[in-house]
N, C-alpha and C positions, 0 to 999 in steps of 0.2 A: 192623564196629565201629560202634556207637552213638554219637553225640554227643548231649550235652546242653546243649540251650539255656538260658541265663542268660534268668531272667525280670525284668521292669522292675526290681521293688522290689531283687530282689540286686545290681544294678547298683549302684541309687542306695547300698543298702546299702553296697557299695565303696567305691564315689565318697566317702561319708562318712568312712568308716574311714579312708580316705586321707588328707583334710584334718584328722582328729584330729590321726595321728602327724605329718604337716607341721608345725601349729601347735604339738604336743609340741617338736619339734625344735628349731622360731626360739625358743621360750620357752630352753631351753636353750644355743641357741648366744648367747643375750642376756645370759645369765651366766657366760659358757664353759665350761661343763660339756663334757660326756665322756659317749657316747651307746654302747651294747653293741648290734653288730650281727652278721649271719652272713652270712662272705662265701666263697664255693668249699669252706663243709662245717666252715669254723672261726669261733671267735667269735675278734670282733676289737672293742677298745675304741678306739675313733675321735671327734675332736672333730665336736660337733655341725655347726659352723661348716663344715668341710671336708665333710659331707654336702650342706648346701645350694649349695655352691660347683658340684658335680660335677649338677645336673640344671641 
């Protein structure tokens, strides 16, 4: 089996994409919204707020 190594740019690539949805998220738990996520194969509509609480 083959692994494939992750080059710089997709890293940072990530690293980015990461800090978008974060900052999506505080933006919404700022006005307490209600964020749709997938959790064990189900979506689940969950406060923003209680996302940031769990990392």
């Amino acid at each position: 089996m083959r692994t494939k190594k992750i080059s710089k740019m997709g890293l940072e690539a990530c690293e980015s994409l990461k800090r978008a949805v974060r900052k999506e998220i505080e933006k919404k738990a700022l006005l307490g919204q209600h964020v749709i996520i997938r959790r064990n194969g189900k979506t689940c509509r969950v406060t923003a707020s209680s996302l940031l609480k769990k990392k």
